[in-house]
C-alpha positions as CSV (number, residue, x, y, z in Angstrom):
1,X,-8.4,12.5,0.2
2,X,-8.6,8.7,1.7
3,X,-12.6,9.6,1.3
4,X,-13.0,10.7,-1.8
5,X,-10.9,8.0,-3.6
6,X,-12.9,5.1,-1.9
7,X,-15.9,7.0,-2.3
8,X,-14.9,7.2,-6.4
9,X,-13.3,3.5,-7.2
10,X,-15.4,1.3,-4.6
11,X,-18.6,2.0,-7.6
12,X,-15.9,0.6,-10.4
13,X,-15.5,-2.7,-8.5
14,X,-11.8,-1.9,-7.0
15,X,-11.6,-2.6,-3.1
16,X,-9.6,0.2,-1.4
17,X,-8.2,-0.1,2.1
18,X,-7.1,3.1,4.0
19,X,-4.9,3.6,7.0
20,X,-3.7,6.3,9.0
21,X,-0.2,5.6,9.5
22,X,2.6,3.2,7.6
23,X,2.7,0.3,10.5
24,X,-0.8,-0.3,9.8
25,X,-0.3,0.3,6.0
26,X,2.4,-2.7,6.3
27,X,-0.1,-5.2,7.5
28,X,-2.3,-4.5,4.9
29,X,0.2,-5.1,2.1
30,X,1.1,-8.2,3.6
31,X,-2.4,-9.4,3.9
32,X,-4.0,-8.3,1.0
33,X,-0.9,-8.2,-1.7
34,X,-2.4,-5.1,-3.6
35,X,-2.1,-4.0,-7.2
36,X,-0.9,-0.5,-6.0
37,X,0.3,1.4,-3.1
38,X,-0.1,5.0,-2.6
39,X,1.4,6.7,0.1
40,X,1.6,9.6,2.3
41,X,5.5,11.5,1.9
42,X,4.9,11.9,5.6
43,X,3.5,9.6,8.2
44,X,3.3,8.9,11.4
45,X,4.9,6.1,13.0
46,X,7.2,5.3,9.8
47,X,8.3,7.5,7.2
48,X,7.7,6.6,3.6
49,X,11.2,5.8,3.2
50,X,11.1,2.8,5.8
51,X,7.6,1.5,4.3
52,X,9.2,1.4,0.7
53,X,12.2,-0.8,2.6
54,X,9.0,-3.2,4.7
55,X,7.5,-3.2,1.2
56,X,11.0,-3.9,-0.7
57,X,12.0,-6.6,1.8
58,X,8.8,-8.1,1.5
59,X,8.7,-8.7,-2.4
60,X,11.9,-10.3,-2.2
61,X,11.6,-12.9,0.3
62,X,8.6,-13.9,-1.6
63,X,10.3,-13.9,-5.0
64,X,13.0,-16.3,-3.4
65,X,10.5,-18.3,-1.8
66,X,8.3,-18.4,-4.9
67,X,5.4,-16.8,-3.2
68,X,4.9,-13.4,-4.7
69,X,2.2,-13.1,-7.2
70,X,2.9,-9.9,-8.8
71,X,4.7,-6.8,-8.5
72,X,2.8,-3.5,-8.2
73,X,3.8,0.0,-8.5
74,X,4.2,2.5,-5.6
75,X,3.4,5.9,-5.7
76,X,4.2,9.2,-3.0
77,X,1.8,11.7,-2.8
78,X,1.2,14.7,-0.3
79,X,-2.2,12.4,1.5
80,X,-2.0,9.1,3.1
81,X,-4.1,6.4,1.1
82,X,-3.8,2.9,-0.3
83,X,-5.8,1.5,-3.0
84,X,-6.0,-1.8,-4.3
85,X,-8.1,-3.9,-6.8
């Protein structure tokens, strides 16, 4: 799945990141502060439910510290992937 979607937006200018497991998903949130997040309902290393907490946690020490840009939706779907613009 992780293939197919970077395979399909990379050509329509979004940049798409993928990773394997929700530690490593985490990191890239942080780093790249994407427009959406898609994950996997099950993961290895942490569950869906503790990345939306990481995720959640994140956004709001950055709203109180004035240095979120934006808020993007997340969505959980059967295949791990993450895609942002």
């Amino acid at each position: 799945m992780c293939f197919f979607l970077k395979k399909a937006l990379t050509p329509e200018g979004y940049d798409v990141f993928t990773v394997l497991d929700g530690v490593d998903g985490l990191k890239i949130v942080n780093e790249k502060e994407p427009d959406i997040v898609l994950l996997d309902l099950k993961m290895p290393k942490m569950d869906r439910i503790e990345v939306l907490q990481h995720i959640s946690n994140l956004m709001e020490f950055r709203k109180n510290h004035h240095e979120q840009k934006n808020q993007f939706p997340m969505v959980c779907h059967e295949k791990l992937y993450y895609r942002w613009r």
